[in-house]
PyMOL Python script that loads the backbone (N, CA, C, O; Angstrom):
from pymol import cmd

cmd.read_pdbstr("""\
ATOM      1  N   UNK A   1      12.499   5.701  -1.789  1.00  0.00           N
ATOM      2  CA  UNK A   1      13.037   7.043  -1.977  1.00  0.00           C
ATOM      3  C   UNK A   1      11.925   7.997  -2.397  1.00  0.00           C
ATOM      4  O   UNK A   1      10.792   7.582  -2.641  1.00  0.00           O
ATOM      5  N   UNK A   2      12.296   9.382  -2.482  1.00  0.00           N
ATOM      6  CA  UNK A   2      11.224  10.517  -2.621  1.00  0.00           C
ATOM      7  C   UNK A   2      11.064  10.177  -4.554  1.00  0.00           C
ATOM      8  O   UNK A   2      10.112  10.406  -5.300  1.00  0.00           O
ATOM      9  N   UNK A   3      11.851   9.822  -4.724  1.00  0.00           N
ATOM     10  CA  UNK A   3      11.025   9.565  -6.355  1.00  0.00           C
ATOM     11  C   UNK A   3      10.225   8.486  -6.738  1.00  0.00           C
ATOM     12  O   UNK A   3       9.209   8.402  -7.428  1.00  0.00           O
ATOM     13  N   UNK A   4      10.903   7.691  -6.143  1.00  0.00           N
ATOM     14  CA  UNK A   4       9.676   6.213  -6.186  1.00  0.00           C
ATOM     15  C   UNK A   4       8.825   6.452  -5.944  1.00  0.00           C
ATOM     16  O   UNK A   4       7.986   6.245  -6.820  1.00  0.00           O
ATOM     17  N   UNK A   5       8.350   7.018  -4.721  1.00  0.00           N
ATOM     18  CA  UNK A   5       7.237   7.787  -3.971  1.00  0.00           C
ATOM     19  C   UNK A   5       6.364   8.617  -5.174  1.00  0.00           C
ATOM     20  O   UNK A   5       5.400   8.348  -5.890  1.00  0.00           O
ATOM     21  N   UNK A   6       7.251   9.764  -4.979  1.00  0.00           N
ATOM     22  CA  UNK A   6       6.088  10.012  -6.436  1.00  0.00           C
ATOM     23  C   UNK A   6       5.646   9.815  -7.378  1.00  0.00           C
ATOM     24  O   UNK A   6       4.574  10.272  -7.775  1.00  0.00           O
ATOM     25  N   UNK A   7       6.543   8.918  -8.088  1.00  0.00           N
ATOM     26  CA  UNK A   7       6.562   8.329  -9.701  1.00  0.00           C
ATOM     27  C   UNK A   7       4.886   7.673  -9.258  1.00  0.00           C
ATOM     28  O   UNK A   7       3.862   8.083  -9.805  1.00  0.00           O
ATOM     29  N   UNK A   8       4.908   6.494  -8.068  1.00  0.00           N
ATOM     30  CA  UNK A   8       3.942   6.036  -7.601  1.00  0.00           C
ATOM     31  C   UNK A   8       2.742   6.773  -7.342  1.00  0.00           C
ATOM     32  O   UNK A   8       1.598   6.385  -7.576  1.00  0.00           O
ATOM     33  N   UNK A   9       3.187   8.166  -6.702  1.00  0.00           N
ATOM     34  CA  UNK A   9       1.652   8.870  -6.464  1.00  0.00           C
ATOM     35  C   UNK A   9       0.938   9.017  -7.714  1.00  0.00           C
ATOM     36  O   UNK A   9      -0.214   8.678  -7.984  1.00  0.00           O
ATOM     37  N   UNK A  10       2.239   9.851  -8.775  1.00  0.00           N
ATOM     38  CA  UNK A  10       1.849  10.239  -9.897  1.00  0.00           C
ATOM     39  C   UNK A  10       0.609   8.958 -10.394  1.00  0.00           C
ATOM     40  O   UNK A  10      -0.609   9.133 -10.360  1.00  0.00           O
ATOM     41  N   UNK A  11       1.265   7.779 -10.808  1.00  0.00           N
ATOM     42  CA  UNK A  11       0.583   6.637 -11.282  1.00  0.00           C
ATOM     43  C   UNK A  11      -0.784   6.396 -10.424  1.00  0.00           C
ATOM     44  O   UNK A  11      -1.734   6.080 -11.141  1.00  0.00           O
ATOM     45  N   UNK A  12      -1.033   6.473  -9.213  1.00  0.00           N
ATOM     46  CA  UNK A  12      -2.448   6.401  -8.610  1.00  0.00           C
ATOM     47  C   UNK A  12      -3.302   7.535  -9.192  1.00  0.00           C
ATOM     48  O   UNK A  12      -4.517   7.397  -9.337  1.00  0.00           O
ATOM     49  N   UNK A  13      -2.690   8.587  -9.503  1.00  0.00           N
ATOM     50  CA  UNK A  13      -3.399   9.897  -9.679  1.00  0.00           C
ATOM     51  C   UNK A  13      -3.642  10.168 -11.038  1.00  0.00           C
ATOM     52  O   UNK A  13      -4.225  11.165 -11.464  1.00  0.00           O
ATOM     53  N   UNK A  14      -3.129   9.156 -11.768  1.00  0.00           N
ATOM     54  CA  UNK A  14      -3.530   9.144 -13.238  1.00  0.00           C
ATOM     55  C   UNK A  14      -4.742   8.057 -13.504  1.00  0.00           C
ATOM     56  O   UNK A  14      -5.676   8.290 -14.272  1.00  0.00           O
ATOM     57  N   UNK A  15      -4.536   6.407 -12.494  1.00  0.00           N
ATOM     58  CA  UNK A  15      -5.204   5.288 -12.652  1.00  0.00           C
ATOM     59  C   UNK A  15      -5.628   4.755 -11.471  1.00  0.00           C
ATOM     60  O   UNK A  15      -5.534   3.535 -11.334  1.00  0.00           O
ATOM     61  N   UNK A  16      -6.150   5.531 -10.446  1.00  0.00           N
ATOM     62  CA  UNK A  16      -6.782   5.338  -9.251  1.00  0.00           C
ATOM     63  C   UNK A  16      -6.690   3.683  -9.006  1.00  0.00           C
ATOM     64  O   UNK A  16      -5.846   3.208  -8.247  1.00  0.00           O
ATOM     65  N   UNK A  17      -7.615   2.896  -9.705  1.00  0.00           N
ATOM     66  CA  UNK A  17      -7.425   1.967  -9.551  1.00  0.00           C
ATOM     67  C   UNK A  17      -6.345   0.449 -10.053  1.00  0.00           C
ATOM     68  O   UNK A  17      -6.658  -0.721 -10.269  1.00  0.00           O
ATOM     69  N   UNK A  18      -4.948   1.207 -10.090  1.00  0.00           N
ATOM     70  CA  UNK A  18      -4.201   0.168 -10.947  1.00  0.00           C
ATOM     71  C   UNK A  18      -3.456  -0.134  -9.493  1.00  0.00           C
ATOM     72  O   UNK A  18      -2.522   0.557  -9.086  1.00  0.00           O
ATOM     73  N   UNK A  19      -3.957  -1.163  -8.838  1.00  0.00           N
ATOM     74  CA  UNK A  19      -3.615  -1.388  -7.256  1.00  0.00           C
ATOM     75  C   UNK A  19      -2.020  -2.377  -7.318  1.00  0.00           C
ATOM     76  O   UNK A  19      -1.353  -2.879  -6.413  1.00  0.00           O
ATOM     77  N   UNK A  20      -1.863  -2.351  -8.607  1.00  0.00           N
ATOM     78  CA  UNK A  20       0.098  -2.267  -8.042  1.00  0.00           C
ATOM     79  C   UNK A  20       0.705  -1.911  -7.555  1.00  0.00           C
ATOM     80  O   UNK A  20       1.450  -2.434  -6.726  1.00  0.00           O
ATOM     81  N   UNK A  21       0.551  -0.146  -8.124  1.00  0.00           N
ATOM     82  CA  UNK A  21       1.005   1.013  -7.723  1.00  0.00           C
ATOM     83  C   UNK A  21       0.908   1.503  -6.125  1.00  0.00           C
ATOM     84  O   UNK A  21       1.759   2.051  -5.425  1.00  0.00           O
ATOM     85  N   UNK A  22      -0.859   0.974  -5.738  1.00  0.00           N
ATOM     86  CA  UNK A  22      -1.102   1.024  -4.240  1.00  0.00           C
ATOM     87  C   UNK A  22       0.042   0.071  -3.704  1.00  0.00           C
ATOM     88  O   UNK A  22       1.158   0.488  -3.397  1.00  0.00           O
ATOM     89  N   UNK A  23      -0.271  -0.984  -3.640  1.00  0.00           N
ATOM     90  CA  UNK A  23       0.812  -1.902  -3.294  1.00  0.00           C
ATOM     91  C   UNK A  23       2.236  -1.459  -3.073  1.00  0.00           C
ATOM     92  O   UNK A  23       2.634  -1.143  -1.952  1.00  0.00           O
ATOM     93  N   UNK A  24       2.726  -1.445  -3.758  1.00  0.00           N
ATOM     94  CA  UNK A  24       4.546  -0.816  -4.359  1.00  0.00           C
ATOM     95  C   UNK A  24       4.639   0.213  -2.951  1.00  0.00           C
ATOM     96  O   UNK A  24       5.251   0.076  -1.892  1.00  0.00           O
ATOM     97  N   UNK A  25       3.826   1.187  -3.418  1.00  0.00           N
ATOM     98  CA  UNK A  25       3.794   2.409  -2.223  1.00  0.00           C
ATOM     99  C   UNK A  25       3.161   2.392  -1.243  1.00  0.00           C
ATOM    100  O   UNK A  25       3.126   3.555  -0.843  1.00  0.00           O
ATOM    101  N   UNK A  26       2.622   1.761  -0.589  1.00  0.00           N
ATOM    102  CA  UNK A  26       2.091   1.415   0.459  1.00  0.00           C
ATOM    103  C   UNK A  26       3.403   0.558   1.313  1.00  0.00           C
ATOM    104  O   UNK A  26       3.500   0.526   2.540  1.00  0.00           O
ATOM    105  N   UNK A  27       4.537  -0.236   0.158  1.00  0.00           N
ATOM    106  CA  UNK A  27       5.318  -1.287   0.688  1.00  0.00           C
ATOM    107  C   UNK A  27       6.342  -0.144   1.318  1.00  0.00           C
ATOM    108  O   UNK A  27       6.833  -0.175   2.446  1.00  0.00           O
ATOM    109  N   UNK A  28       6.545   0.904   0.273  1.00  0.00           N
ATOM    110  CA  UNK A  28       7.366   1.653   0.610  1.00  0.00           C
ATOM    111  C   UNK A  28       7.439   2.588   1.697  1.00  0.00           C
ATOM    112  O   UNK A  28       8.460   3.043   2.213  1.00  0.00           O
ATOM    113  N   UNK A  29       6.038   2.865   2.035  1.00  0.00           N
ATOM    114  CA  UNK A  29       5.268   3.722   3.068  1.00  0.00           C
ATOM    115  C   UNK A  29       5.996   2.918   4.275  1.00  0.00           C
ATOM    116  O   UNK A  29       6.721   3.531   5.058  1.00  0.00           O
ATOM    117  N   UNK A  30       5.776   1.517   4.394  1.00  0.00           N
ATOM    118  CA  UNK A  30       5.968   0.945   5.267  1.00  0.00           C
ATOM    119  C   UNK A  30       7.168   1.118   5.880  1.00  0.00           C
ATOM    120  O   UNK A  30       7.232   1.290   7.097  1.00  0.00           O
ATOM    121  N   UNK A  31       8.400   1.086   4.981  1.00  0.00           N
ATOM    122  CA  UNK A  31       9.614   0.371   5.564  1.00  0.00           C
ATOM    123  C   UNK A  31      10.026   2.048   5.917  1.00  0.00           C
ATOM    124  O   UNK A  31      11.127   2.107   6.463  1.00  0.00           O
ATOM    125  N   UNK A  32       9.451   3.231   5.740  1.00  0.00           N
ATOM    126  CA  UNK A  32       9.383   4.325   6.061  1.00  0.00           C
ATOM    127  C   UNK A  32       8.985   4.476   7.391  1.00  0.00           C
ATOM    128  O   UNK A  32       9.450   5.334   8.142  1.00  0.00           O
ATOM    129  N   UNK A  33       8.217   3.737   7.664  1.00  0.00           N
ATOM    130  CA  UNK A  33       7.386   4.011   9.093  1.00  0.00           C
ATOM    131  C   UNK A  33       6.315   4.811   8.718  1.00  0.00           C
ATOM    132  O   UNK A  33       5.852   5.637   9.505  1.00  0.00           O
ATOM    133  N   UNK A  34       5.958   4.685   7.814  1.00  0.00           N
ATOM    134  CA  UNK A  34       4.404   5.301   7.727  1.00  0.00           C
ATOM    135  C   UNK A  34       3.324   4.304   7.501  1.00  0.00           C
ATOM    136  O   UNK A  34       2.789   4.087   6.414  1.00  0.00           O
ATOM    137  N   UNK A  35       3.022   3.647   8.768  1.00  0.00           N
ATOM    138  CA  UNK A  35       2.211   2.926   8.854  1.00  0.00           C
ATOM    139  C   UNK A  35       0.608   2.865   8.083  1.00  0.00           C
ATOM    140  O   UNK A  35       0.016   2.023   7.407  1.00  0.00           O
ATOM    141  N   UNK A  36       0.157   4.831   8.815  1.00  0.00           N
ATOM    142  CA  UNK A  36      -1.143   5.040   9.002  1.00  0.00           C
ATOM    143  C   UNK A  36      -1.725   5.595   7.436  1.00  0.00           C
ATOM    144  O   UNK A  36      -2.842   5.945   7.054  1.00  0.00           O
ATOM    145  N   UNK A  37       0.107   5.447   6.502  1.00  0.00           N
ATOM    146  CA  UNK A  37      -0.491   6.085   5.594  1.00  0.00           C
ATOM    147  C   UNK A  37      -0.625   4.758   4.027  1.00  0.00           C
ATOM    148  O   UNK A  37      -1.200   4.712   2.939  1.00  0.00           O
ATOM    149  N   UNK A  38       0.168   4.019   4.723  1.00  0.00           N
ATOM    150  CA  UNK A  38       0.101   2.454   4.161  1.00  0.00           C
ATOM    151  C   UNK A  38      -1.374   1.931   4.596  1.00  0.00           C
ATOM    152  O   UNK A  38      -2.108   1.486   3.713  1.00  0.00           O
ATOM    153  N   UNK A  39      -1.659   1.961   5.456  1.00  0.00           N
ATOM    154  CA  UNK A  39      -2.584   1.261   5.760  1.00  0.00           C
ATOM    155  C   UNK A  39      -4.223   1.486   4.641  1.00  0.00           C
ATOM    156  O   UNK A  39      -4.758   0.441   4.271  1.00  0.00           O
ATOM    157  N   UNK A  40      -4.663   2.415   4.342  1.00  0.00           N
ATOM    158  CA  UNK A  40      -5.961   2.727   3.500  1.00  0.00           C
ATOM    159  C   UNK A  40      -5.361   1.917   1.786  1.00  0.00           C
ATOM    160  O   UNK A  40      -5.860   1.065   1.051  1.00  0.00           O
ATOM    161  N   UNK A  41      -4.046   2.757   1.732  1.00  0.00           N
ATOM    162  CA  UNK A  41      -3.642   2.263   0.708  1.00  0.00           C
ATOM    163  C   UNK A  41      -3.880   0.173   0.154  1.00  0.00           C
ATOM    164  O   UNK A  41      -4.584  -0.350  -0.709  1.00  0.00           O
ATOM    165  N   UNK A  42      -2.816  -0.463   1.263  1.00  0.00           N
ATOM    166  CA  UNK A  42      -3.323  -1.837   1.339  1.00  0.00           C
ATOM    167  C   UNK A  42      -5.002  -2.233   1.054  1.00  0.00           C
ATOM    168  O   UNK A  42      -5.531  -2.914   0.175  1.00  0.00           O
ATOM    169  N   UNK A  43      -5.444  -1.634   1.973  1.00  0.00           N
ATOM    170  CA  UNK A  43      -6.751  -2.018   1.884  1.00  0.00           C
ATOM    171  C   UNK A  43      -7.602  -1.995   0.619  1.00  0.00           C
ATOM    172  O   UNK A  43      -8.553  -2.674   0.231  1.00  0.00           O
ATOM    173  N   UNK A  44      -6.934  -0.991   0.129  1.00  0.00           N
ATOM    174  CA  UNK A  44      -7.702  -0.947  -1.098  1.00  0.00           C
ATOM    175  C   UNK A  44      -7.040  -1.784  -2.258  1.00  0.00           C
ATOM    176  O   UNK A  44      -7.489  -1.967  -3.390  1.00  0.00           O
ATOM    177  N   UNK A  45      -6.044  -2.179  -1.794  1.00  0.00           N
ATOM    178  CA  UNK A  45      -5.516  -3.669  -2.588  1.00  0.00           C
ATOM    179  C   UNK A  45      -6.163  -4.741  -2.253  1.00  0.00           C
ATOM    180  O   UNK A  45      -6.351  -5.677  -3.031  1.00  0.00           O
ATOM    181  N   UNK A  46      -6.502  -4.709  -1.243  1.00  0.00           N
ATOM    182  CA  UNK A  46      -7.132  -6.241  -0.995  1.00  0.00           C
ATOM    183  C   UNK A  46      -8.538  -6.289  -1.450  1.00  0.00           C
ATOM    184  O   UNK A  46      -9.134  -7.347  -1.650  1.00  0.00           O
ATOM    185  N   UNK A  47      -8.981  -5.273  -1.587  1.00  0.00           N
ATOM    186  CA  UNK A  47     -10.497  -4.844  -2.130  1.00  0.00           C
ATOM    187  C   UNK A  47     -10.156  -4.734  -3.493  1.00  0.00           C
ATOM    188  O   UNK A  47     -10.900  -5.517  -4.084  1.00  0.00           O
ATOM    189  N   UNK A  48      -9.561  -4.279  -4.138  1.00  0.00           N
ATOM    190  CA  UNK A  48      -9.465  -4.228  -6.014  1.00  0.00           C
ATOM    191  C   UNK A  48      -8.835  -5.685  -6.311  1.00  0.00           C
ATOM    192  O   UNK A  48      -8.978  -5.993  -7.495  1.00  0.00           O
ATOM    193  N   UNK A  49      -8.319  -6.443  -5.705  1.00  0.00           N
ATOM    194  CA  UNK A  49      -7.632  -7.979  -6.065  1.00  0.00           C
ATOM    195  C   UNK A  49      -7.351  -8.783  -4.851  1.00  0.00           C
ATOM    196  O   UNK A  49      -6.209  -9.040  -4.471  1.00  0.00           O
ATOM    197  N   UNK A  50      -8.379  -9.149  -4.287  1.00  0.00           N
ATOM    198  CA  UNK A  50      -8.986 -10.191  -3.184  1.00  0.00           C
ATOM    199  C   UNK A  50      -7.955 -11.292  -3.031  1.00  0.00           C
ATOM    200  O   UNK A  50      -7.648 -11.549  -1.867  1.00  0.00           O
ATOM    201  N   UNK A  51      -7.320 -12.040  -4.062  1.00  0.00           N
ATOM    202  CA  UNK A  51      -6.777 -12.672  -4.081  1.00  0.00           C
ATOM    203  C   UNK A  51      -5.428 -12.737  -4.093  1.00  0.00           C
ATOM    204  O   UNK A  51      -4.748 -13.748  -4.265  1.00  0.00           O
ATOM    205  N   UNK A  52      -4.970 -11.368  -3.860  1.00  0.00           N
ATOM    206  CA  UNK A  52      -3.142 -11.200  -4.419  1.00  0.00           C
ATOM    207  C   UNK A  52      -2.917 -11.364  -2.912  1.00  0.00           C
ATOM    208  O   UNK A  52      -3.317 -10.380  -2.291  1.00  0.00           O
ATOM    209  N   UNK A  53      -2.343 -12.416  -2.082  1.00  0.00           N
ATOM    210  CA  UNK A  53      -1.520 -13.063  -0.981  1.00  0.00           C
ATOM    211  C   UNK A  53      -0.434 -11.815  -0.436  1.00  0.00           C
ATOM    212  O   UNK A  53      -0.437 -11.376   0.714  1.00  0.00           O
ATOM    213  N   UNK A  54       0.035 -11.582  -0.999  1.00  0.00           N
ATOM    214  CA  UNK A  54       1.251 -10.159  -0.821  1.00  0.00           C
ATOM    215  C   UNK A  54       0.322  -9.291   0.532  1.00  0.00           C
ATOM    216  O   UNK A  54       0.357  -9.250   1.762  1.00  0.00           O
ATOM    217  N   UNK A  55      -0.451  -8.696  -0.557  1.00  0.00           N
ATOM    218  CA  UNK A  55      -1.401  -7.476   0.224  1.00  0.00           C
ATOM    219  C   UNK A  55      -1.582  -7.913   1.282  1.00  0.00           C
ATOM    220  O   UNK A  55      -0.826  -7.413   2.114  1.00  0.00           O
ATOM    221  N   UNK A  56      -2.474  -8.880   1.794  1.00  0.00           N
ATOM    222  CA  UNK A  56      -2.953  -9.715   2.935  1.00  0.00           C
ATOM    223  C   UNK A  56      -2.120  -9.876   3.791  1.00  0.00           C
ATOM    224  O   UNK A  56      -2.237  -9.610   4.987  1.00  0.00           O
ATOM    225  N   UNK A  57      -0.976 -10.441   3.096  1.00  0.00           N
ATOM    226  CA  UNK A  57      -0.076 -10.547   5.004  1.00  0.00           C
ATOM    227  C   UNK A  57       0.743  -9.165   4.970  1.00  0.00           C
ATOM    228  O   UNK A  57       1.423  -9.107   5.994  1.00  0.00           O
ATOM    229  N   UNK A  58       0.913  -8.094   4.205  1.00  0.00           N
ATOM    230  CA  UNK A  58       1.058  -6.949   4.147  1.00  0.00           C
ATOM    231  C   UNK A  58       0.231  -5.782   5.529  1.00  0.00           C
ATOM    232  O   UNK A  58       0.474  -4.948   6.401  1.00  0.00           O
ATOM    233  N   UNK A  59      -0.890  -6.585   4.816  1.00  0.00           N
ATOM    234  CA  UNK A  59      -2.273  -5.772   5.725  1.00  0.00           C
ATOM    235  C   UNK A  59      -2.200  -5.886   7.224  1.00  0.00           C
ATOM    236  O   UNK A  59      -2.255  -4.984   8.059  1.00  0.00           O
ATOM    237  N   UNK A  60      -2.053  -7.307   7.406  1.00  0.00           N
ATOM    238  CA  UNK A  60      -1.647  -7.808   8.700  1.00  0.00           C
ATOM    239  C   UNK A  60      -0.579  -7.429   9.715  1.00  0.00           C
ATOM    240  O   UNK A  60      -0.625  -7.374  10.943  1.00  0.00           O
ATOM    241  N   UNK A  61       0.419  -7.179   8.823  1.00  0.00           N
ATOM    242  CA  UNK A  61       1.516  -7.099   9.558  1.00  0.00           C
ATOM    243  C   UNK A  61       1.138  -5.614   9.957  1.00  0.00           C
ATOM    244  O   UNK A  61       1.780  -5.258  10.945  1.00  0.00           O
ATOM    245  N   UNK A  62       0.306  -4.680   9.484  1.00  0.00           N
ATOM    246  CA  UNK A  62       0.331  -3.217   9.845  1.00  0.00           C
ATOM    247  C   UNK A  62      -0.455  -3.250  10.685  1.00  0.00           C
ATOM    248  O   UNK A  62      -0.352  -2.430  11.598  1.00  0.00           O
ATOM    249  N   UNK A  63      -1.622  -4.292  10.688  1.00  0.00           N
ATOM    250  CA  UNK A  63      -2.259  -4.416  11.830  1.00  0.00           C
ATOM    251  C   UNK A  63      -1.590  -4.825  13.052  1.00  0.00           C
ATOM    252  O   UNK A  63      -1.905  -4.237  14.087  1.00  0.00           O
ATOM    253  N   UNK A  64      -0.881  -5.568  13.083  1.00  0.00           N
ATOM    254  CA  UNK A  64      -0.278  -6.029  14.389  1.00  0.00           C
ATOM    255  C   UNK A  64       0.791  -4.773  14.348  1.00  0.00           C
ATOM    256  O   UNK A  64       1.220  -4.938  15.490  1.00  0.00           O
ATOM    257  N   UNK A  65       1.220  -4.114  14.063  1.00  0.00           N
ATOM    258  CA  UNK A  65       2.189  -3.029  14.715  1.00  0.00           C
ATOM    259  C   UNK A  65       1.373  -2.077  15.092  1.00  0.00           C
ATOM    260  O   UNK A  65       1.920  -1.088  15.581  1.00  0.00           O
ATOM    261  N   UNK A  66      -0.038  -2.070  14.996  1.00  0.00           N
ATOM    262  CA  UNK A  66      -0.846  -0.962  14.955  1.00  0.00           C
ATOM    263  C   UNK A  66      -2.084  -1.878  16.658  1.00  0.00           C
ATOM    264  O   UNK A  66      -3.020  -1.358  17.265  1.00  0.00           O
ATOM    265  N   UNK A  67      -1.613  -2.932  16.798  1.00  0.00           N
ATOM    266  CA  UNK A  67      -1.757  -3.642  17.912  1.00  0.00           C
ATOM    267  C   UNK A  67      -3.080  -4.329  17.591  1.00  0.00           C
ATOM    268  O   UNK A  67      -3.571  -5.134  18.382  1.00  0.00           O
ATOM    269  N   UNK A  68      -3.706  -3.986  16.334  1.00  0.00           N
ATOM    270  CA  UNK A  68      -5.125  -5.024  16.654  1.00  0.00           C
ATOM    271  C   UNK A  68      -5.008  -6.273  15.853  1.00  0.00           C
ATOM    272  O   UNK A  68      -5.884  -7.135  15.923  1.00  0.00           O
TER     273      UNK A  68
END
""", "prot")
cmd.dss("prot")
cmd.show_as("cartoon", "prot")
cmd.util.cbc("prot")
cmd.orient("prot")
């Protein structure tokens, strides 16, 4: 929803790097159909916490709707 959304922007825009928040809204971006705007977001989850599994097949799946 449009508040989740922002509550979330708000929180990136206070703690740039607290990549939950990327996550969360990036998930939400998704099921929106905003692929292109999920996509930087993810990435920079998988780059601030290499290891969180979520992000990764997250990442993927935007890649394959995005065809590569």
């Amino acid at each position: 929803s449009a508040t989740v959304s922002g509550l979330l922007q708000q929180a990136l825009k206070a703690e740039s790097d607290f990549w939950p928040a990327a996550f969360e809204l990036a998930q939400l971006w998704e099921e929106e159909g905003k692929v292109a705007e999920a996509l930087p977001l993810l990435q920079r989850v998988v780059k601030s916490n290499p290891e969180y599994a979520p992000a990764h097949y997250s990442l993927s799946r935007i890649y394959a709707k995005q065809g590569n």
